[in-house]
N, C-alpha and C positions, 0 to 999 in steps of 0.2 A: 667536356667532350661533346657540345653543343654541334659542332658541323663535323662529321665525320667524311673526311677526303683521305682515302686510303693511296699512299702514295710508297709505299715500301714493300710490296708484294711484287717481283721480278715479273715480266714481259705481258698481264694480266691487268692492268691501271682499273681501281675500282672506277665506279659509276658515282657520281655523287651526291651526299646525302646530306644535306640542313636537317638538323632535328632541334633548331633554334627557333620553329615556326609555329614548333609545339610548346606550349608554354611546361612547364618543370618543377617541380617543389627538390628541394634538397631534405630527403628524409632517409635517408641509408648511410651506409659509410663503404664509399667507392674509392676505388676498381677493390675489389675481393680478393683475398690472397689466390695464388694460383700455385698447391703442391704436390712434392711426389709421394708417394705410397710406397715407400720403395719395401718394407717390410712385406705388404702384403702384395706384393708385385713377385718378390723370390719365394713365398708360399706359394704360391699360384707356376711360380714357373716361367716368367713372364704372360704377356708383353709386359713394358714397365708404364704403369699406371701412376696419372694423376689424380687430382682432384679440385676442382672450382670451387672456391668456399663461398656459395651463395647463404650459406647459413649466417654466412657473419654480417647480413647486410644491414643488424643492429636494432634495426624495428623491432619490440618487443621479440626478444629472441633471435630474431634475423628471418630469413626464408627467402624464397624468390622473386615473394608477389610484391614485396618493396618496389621493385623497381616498376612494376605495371603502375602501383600507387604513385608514383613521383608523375606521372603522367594523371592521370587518372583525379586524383586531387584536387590539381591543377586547375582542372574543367572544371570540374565541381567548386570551386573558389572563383572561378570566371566567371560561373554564374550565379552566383549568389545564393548558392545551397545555404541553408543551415541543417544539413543533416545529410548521411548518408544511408542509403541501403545495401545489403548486399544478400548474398546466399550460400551456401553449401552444405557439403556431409556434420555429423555431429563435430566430430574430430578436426574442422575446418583451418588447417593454415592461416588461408587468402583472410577466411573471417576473424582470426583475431589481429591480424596484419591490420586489417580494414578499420578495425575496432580502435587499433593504439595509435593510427594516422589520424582519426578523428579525433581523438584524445589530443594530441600532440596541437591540432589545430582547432579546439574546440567549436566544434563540430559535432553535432548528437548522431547517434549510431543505432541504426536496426537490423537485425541481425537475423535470418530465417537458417533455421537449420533444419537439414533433409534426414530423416532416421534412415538410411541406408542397410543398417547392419542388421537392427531388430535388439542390439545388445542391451540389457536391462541393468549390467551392474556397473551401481553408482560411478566408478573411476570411469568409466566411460563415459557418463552422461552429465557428471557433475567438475570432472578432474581434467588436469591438461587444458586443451585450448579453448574448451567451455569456461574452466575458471579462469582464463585470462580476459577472453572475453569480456565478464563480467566486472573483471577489475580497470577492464579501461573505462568502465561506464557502457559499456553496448547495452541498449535492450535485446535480450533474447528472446525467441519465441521459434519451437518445433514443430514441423511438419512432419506428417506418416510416408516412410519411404513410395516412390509412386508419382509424389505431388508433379504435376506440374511447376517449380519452383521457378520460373522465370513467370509464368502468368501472375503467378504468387506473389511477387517481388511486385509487379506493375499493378496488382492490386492493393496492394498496400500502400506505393505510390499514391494512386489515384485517393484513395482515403485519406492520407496527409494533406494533401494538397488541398481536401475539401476540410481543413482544419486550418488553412491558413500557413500550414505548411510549405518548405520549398526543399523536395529531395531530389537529391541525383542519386539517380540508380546506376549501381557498378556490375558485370555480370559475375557468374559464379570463375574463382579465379580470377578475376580481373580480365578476363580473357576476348576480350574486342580487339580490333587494330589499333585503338590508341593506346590501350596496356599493350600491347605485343611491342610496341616502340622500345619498353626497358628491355629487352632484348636484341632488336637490333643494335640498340648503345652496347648490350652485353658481347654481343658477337666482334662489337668492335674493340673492345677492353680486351678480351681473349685473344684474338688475333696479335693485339698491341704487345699483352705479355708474352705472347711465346716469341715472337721477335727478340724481344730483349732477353728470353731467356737462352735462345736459339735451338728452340725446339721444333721441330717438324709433327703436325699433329698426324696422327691418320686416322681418327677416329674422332668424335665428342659424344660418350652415353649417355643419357639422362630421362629419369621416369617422366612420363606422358600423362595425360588427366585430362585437363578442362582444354589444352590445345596451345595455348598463348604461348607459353616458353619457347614451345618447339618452333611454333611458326615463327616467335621472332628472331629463332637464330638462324632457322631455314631462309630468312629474307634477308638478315642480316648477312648471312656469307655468303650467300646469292651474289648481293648486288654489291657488296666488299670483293666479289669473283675471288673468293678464298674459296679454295680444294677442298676444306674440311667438309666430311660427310654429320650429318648428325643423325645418329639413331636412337626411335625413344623406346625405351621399354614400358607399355602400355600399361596403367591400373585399375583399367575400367570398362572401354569399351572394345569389341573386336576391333580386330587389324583392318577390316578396308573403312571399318567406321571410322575406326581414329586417324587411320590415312587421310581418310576424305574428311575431318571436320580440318586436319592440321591443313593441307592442303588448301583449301577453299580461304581461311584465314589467314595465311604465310598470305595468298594472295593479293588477299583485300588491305594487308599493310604495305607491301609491295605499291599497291595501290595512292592510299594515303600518302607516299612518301613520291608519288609524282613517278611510276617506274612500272605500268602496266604490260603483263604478257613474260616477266622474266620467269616468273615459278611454274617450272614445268611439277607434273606427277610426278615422274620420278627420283625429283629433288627431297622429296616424302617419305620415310621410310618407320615403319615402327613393328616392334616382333611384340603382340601379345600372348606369349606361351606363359607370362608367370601371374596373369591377375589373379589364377586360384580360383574360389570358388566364386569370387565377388569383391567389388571395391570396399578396402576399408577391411577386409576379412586375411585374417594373419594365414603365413604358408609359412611351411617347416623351412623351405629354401631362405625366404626372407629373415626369420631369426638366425639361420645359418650368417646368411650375409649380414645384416646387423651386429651379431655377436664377433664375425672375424675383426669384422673394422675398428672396433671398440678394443678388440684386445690386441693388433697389430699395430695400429697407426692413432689408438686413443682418439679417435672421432665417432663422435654417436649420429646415427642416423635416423631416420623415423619409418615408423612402422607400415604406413599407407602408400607411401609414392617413393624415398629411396632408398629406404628397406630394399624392396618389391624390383627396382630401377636396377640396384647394386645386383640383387639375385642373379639379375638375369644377364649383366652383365660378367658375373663370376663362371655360371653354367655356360655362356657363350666360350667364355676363354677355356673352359675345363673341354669342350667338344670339339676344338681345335678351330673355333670360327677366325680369330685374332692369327697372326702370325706372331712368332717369340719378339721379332724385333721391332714390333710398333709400338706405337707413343701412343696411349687412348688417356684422352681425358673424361672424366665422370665428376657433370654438374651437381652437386653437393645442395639440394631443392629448401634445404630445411626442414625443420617442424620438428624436431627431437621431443619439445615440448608434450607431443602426442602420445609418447611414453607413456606418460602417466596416465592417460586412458587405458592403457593396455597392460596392467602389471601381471594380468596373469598366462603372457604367454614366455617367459623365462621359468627355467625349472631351479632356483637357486633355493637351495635349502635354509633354514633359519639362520641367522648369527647366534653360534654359540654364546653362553653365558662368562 
């Protein structure tokens, strides 16, 4: 899906898009199934809800930032890294994503993690995607919530390098215009299957963070001039903050891809009513949504970003935002994995003897 020319979209002809110019690593397992919920679509009442399976993108576990890293890589193999850098929360997706692409292309791996939460017990700080990290080979090393972690990253840089070192730094999320590419390819994949499913979407929901996904599917159905609205539900920063970071980067790939001035503001949209008290910090909502999906449609979700994503997409439909008859899909981000950080916020009683 190297040149994406949308030509089956009725009286609207996309714009066109080469993403053959960006060189690509094949490290996921594409297009991602694309299903319905229908269980918890008639709980709910409608509308009838999908789900984007970006969990199965196979990288250790799967998750979203696969497809940033096919890009991302890339560059980094272009230039002659032998190592990567990267950043995030304790409970990091992107980082053990980042960790098992290096692995896969040996590549050594440094890994900064941001203490976000303050949370001291082990399953969080040794469990879940800390311990996968570690078994792809990443070095780890924490920083106290606060840090500057992009200075952080480029200082560390700078120290390898004066070691005879050659790093490529990745940001946190993967989240630059050349990661935001695995989502324009995504926006096209999406589009591809509801055609063939013949589905009309009228929504796509999916949790918000580091910026990348959203921008890249905000540029992607931009400039594919596909209807679909995308709305992210926020895990982190307020609403005009995370407006304006998605925003500013929807652009700047818009950009990259040769296509300046198409992303307006209000192509932008994201509701931060469920981050709670703080990124990475569990809400009653969230294990609400968590535990329906698991017990309706037997898919697990994670606790940080589609836990949090699904909530608010559940509460959305409960308030009557959705009409009964629309078709919403809900990007499925990954990280289940991160579970196991978080075992003590289910109340399930021992197994009996």
């Amino acid at each position: 899906m190297g040149l994406l020319l949308f030509l089956f979209m009725p009286y609207q002809p996309a714009i066109t898009m080469d993403l053959t110019q960006f060189p690509r690593l094949k490290l996921g397992h594409f297009p991602t199934p694309l299903e319905p919920m229908p269980r918890l679509s008639a709980l709910l009442g409608g509308p009838q809800l999908w789900i984007k399976r970006d969990d199965c993108t196979g990288l250790s576990s799967g998750g979203n930032k696969t497809r940033k890293l096919e890009f991302l890589m890339a560059e980094a193999l272009g230039q002659k890294a032998d190592l990567v850098l990267t950043q995030g929360a304790t409970q990091s997706n992107h980082a053990r994503q980042t960790a098992a692409a290096a692995a896969r292309l040996g590549l050594g791996c440094e890994i900064l993690l941001e203490d976000r939460t303050g949370f001291k017990d082990e399953s969080y700080r040794l469990n879940g995607n800390v311990l996968l990290d570690r078994l792809h080979g990443a070095n780890v090393s924490v920083r106290p919530g606060g840090t500057d972690m992009n200075a952080a990253l480029l200082e560390l840089a700078a120290r390898l390098e004066s070691q005879g070192k050659r790093p490529y730094v990745i940001p946190g999320g993967g989240s630059n215009e050349l990661g935001a590419l695995g989502y324009v390819n995504a926006a096209f994949e999406i589009s591809y299957q509801c055609t063939q499913e013949g589905l009309s979407v009228d929504h796509l929901v999916m949790a918000t963070g580091s910026a990348g996904t959203q921008a890249g599917l905000v540029a992607g159905f931009k400039l594919l001039r596909s209807s679909i609205p995308v709305l992210g539900i926020g895990v982190r920063a307020p609403k005009q903050q995370q407006e304006a970071n998605v925003f500013q980067l929807a652009v700047r790939t818009a950009e990259l891809l040769g296509h300046p001035g198409v992303i307006q503001p209000e192509d932008v949209v994201a509701n931060c009513d469920y981050v709670g008290a703080g990124y990475g910090l569990p809400t009653e909502s969230m294990v609400e949504a968590l535990t329906l999906v698991a017990e309706y449609e037997g898919i697990v979700l994670d606790p940080v970003y589609s836990g949090k994503g699904m909530a608010g997409l559940i509460d959305l439909i409960r308030k009557g935002f959705f009409k009964k008859s629309e078709n919403i899909i809900f990007l499925h981000t990954g990280g289940a994995a991160g579970l196991f950080g978080y075992p003590g916020i289910f109340s399930f009683n021992a197994i009996g003897q």
